[in-house]
C-alpha positions as CSV (number, residue, x, y, z in Angstrom):
1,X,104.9,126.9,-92.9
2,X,107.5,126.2,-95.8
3,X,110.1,128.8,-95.5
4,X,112.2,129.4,-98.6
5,X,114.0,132.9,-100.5
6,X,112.4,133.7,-104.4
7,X,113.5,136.5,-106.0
8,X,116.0,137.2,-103.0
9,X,112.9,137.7,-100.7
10,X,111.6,135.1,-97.8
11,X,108.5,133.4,-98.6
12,X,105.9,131.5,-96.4
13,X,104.5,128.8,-97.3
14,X,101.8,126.2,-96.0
15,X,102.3,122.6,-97.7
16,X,98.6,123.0,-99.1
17,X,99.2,125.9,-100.6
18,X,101.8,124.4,-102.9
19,X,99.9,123.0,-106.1
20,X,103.4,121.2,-108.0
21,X,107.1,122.2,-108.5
22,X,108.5,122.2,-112.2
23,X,112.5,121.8,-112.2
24,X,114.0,123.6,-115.0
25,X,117.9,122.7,-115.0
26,X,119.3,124.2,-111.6
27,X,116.1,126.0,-111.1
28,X,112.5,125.0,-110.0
29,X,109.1,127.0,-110.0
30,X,106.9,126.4,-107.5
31,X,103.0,126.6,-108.3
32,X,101.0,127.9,-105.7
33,X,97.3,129.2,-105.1
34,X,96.1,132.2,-106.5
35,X,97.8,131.8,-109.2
36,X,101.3,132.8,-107.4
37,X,104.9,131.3,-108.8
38,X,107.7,131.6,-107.2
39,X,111.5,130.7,-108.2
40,X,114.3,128.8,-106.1
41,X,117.4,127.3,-106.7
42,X,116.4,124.1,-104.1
43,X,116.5,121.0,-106.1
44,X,113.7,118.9,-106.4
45,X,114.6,116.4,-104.8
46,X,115.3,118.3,-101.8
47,X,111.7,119.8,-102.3
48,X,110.4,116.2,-101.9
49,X,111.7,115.6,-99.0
50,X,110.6,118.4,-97.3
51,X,107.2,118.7,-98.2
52,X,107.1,114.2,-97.4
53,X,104.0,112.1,-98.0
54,X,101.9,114.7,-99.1
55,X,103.0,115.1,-102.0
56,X,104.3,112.4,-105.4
57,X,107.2,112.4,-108.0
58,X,105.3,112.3,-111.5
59,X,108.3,113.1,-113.8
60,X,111.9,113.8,-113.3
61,X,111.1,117.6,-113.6
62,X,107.7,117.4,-112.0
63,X,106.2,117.0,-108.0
64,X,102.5,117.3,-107.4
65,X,100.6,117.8,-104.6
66,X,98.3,114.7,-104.1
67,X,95.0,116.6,-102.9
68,X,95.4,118.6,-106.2
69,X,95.6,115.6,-108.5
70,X,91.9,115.6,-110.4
71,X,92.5,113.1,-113.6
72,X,94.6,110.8,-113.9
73,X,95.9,109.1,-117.8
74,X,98.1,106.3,-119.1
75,X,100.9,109.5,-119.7
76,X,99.8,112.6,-117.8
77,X,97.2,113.7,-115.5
78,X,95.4,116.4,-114.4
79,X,96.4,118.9,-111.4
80,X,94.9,122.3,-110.4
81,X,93.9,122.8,-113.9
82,X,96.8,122.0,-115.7
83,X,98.2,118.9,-117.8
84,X,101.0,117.2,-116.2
85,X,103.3,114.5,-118.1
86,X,103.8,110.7,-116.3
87,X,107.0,109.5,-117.0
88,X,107.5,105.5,-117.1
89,X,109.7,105.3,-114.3
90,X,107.5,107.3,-111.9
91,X,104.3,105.6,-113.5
92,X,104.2,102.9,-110.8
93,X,105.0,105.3,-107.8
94,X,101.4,107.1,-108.4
């Protein structure tokens, strides 16, 4: 499991369980089943390279676990239910 502190507790979590992380200036929510969200001051591009292959850079604010991916668009795509943008430069990654 994924250790990291939300809310000034410890949480546990399992790479899977992770759906995407939104950064929002110096903090990021992670997404998780069961509709769970937790906050954390890691940035995201320390969140990528911890959770590895598993999961892709979409968006300068936005990394989504692959298995959750559904649809994929010219500009956005589709994960656990919700829209996601693409952003040119990470267009070519996914």
């Amino acid at each position: 499991p994924i250790r990291f502190v939300s809310d000034r507790r410890p949480v546990f979590l399992l790479p899977e369980e992770i759906l995407y992380i939104e950064s929002n200036d110096k903090e990021v929510t992670v997404y998780a089943t069961e509709s769970r969200r937790f906050r954390n001051r890691t940035g995201i591009s320390q969140w990528e390279s911890i959770l590895g292959e598993g999961f892709v850079r979409i968006h300068r604010s936005y990394l989504v676990n692959r298995g959750c991916i559904t649809q994929v668009g010219t500009d956005s795509l589709l994960a656990a239910g919700t829209e996601l943008p693409i952003s040119r430069k990470y267009r070519k990654t996914l």
